[in-house]
N, C-alpha and C positions, 0 to 999 in steps of 0.2 A: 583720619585726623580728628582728635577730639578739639570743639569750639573752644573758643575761651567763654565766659557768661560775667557778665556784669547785672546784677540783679539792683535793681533802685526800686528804694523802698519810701515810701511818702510817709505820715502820721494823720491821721484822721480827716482824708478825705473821702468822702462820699461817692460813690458811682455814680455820680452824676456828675462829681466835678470837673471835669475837663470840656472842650467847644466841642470833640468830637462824639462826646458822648450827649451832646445835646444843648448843652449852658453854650448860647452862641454868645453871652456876654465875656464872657469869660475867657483869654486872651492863653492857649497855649497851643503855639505850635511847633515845641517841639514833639509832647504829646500826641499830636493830631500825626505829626511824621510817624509817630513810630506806630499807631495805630494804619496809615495809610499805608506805609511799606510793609504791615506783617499782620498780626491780627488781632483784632476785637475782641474780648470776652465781652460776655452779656450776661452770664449769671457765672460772676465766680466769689465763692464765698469763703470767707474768714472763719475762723475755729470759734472766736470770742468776739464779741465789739465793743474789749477793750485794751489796750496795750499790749501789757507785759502778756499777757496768756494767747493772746493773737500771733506773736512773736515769735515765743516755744514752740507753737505749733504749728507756724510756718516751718521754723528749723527743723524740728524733732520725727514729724509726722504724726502725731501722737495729740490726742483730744487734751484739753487741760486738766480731763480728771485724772486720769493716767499721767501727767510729767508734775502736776501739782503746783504750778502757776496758775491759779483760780483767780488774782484779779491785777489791777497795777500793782509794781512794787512801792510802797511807799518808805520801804525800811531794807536792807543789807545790800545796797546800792556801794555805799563805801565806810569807809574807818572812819568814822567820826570825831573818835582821841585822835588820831593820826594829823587830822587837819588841824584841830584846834593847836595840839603839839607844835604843829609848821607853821603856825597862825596866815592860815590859808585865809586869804579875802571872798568873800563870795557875796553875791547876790540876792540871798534866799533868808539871809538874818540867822545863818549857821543851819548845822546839818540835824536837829532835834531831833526827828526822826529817825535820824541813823542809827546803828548800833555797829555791831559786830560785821563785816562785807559775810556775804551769804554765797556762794556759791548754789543758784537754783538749780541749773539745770547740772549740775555735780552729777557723774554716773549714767548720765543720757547720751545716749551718741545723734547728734547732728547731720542733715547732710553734706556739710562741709567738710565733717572728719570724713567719710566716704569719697567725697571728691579727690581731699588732701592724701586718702590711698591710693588712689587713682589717676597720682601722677601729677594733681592742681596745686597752684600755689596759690593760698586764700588770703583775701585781706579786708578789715571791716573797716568801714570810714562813716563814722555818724551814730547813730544812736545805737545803744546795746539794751538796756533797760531790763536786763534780765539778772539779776547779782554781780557781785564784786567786781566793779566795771573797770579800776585800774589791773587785772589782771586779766590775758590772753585766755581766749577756752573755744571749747568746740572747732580743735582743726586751725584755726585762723592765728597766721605768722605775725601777720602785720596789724597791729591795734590802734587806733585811732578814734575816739570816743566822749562821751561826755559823763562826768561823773556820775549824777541823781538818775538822770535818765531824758528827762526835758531839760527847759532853760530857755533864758529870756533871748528875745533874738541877740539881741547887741552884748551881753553879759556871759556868753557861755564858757562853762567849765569845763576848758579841756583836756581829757586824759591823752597822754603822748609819753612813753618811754615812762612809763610808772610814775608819770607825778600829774598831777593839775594843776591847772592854771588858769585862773579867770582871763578872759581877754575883752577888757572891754574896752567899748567902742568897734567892736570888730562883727561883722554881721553871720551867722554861723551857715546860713546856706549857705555865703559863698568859701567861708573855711572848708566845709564839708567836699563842693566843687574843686577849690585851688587842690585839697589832698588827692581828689580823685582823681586831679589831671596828673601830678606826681607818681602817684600808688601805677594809673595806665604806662607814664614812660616806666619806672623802672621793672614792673613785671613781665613788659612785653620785651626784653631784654634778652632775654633766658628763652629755651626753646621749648620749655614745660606749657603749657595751656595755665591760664590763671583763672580765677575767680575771684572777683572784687565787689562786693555788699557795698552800695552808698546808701545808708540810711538815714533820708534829711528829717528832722524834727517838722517841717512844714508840712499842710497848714495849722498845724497844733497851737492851740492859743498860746500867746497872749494876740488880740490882736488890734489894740490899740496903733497909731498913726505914726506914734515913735517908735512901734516896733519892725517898720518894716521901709524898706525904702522909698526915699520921698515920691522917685516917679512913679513909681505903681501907688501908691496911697493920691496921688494927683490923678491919675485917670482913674482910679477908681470912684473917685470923691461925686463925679456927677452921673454914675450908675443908677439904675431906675431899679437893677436886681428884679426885673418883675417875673424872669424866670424861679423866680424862689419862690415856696407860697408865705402870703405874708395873712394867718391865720391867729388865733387866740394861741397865746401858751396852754400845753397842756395841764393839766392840774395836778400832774405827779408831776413834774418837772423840777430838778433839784437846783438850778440855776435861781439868780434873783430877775423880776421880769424882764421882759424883750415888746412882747407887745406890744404896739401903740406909744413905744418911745425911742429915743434917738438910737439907740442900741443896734436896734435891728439893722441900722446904714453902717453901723461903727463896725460891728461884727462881720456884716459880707465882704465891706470895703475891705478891712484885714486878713480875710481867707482869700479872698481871690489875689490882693495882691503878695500875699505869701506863696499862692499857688505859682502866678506868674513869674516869681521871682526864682521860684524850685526850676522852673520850666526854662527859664536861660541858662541854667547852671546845665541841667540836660542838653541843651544846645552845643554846652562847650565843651560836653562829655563827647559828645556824638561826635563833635568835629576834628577833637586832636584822635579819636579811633578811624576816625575817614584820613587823615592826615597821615596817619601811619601805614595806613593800607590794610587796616583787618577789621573795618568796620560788617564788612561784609561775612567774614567770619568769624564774628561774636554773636552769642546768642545775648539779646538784651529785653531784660526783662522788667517792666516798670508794673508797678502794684502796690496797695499801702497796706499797713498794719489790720486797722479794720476801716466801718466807714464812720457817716457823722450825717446828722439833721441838723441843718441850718435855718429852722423854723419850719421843715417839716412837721406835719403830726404837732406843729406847736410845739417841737422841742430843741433845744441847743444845747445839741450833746450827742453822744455814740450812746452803749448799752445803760451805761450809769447817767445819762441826762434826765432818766426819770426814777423813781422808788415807788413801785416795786422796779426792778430792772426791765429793758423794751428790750426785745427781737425785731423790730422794724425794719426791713428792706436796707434801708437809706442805713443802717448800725453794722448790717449782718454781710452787706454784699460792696466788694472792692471793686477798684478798678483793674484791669489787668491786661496788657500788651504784653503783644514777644514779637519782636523781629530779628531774624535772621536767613538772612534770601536761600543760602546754604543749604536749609533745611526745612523753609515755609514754602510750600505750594499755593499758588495763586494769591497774593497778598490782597490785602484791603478784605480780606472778608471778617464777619462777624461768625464769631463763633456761640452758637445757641447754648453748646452741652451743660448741663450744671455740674459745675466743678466746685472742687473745696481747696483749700490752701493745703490741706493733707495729703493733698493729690502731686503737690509740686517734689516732694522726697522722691518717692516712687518713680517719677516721670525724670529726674534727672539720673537717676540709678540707670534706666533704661538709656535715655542721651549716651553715655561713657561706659556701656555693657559691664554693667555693676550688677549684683545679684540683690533682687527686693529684700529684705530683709523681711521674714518670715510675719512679724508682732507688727508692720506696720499696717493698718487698716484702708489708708489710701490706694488709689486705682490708677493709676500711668496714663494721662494724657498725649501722649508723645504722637499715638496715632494724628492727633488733632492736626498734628504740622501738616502729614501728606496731604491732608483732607478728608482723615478718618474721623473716628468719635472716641473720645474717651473710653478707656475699656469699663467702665460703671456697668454692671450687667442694664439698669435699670435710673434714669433722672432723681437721684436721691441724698440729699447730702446731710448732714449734720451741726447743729452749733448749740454752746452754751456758755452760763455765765451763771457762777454761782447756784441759784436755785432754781435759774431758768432754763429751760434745753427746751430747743426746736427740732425738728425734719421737717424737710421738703421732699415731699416726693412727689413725683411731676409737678401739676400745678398748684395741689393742695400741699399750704403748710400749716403746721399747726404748733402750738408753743405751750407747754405743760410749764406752771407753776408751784414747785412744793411749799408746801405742803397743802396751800391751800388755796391755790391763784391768787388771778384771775388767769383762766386758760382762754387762748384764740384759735382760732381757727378763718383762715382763708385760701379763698379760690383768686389764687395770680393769675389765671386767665382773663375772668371777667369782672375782678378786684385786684387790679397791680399797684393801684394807691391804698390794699389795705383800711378801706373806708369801711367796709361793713365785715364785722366778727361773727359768723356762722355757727361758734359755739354755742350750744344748749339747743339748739332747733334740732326737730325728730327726726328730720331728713337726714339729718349728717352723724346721726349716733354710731352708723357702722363703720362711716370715714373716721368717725374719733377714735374709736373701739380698734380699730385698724393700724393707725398711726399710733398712738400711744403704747400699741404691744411692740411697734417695729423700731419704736424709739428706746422703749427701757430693754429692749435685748439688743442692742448696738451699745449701751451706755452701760450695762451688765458687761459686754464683752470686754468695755474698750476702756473701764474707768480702774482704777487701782482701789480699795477696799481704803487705803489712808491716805486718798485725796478725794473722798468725796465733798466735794462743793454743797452739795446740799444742806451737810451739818457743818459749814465749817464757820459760820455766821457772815458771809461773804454779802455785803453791802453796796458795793460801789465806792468805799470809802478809801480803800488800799490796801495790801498786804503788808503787816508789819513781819513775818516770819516763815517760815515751812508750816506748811501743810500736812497734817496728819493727825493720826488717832490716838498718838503719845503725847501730843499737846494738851494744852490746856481749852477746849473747844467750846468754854463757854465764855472766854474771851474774845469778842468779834474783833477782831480786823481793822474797825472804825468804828465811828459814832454811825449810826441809821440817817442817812440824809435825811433834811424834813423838804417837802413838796413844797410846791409854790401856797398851798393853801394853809401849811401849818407856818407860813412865815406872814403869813400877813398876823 
């Protein structure tokens, strides 16, 4: 009997942010259950660390060069005449950036469509952020979504039955929650296996006081946060300061209690699946887009928190639970493997005796459940961003920047804070010489010829359009962030 999976997806929390990963300030237990019933990841990492391309590449299996979401969407999200047309209200002082709805991932197969042939019934509840968000794709029956891709907590624009509609005064975790309790009763109706995507916008800023519910903004209000380091901004930092001003309270008190707030709404997912009697045969899987520095490394932000663009641990590496007793051997353990979010297509192929699909580069974790190892011949995974691309292989990672850096180089074993960059010293010429050949023939293999990121001027600033070599490629994307030192 195939499981049902309910997959929850967070937005820019960091692997560190949950109690059980460490932040004992930090107030989630329903997180900590689903960690203590089933398992741990300790290194699993995102395609991109940032959005839309983190997204794709969870779905697709497929690196960003290759599906060509290279950074956030900042444009073919939705119809632009169309709202104005309906004189749609909204939040954001109109859709400027919009254009034409884009269909990105148009021509890629998902593994939802894979699931949806294999008998699943899909349904997405929460963020999409990948093109023309009023319209169904990739597999999934039942749409429920937000237009742009974010949105303020209290203001959000929601897609439901082809239209939008702002809802304000309404808090959008718990919309995203109330659908998800709906979307469990009426799927588990049917005797099909379902799959259900809850993708909450949290903790993704905004995170001022009015955005988030009074009581978690009240306990958090007298947080010491000294689990956080509270260090100098860094100097590429495309944000305005943090430092030495009241921000730094404003900004944790708002993540954590967005985190905690995501974290009940999981509580009441959990309970009406235990209510129903199939909690134990769901596989549930919680993990976010990418991660986030919260004044890590002095910076606040994921991959585009700095210019040039960071590969930082705290950007590149998510959190990641699965439980289901059904199929986890010995719960509460940590899992060391280093895994990739490309790894998850592959791995549920395998869950519902699906055939891998041949182009996908990912490796099936599934051994992990019994108390195997990921079939990765070798600890080795992959990420990029625009002109960035890392590996990690065992403990050494290293980060190539075209064309012209700055390149790093670190030893996670006896550098896991990434404190000291080993590139240029003569000891490690044959580690670079090493990694750098093992990194451009995996990005050779895996990237398309008309999504190379490298040339596509990809900033951190957003994607106004498709990607490729028929465009016009001397028009970036955005304006070049300026650093904290070009705004003084």
């Amino acid at each position: 009997m195939k499981p049902n999976i309910v997959l929850i997806l967070s937005d820019d929390q960091g692997p560190w942010a949950m109690h059980c990963a460490g932040t004992k300030e930090l107030v989630t237990p329903n997180m900590d259950r689903l960690a203590r019933e089933g398992l741990f990841f300790d290194s699993f990492y995102c395609a991109s660390p940032v959005c839309s391309p983190a997204r794709a590449s969870l779905l697709t299996g497929l690196m960003p060069g290759a599906h060509g979401v290279i950074d956030w969407l900042r444009s073919g999200n939705v119809d632009a005449r169309k709202f104005q047309r309906e004189g749609l209200e909204n939040p954001y002082g109109g859709y400027a950036d919009e254009g034409e709805p884009i269909a990105y991932l148009e021509g890629f197969t998902g593994y939802t469509d894979m699931l949806r042939q294999n008998g699943y019934r899909c349904a997405l509840n929460g963020k999409w952020h990948l093109g023309d968000s009023v319209r169904p794709q990739l597999g999934f029956e039942d749409w429920y979504t937000i237009g742009k891709g974010g949105c303020y907590y209290y203001h959000p624009d929601i897609v439901e039955n082809g239209r939008i509609k702002v809802l304000h005064g309404q808090y959008v975790t718990d919309l995203i929650t109330e659908r998800a309790l709906k979307d469990i009763e009426a799927l588990s109706e049917g005797s099909a296996p379902f799959y259900l995507s809850v993708h909450y916008t949290a903790p993704h800023s905004p995170w001022e006081a009015d955005q988030h519910p009074e009581k978690w903004i009240r306990y958090y209000d007298h947080c010491s946060f000294d689990e956080i380091p509270d260090v100098p901004d860094h100097p590429d930092m495309t944000t305005g300061p943090v430092y030495g001003t009241p921000r730094r309270h404003e900004n944790l008190r708002g993540y954590y209690a967005a985190i905690s707030a995501m974290d009940e709404g999981i509580g009441r997912i959990l309970s009406l699946l235990e209510q129903k009697g199939i909690l134990d045969d769901t596989l549930i899987i919680f993990t976010s887009d990418n991660g986030m520095s919260m004044g890590h490394h002095g910076i606040w932000g994921k991959g585009n928190g700095t210019f040039p663009l960071n590969l930082y641990e705290q950007a590149v590496r998510v959190p990641f639970l699965m439980r289901c007793p059904r199929l986890i051997r010995q719960s509460g353990r940590i899992v060391k493997d280093v895994i990739s979010a490309i790894d998850l297509y592959p791995t549920l192929c395998e869950l519902v005796g699906a055939e891998i699909p041949a182009h996908l580069p990912g490796a099936g974790f599934l051994p992990v459940l019994s108390g195997g190892h990921s079939r990765r011949e070798e600890a080795i995974v992959y990420d990029e961003y625009g002109p960035a691309r890392m590996i990690r292989r065992g403990n050494m990672k290293y980060v190539h920047r075209y064309p012209y850096g700055p390149h790093e180089l670190y030893d996670l074993e006896s550098d896991p804070g990434e404190n000291e960059n080993l590139y240029g010293r003569k000891e490690y010429e044959q580690t670079v010489l090493l990694l750098r050949s093992r990194l451009e023939s995996f990005f050779a293999a895996q990237s398309s010829p008309d999504f190379d990121a490298r040339t596509e001027g990809v900033t951190g600033a957003g994607q106004f359009r498709r990607a490729g070599k028929n465009d016009d490629l001397l028009r970036p994307y955005g304006e070049i962030p300026l650093t904290r030192k070009e705004q003084k």
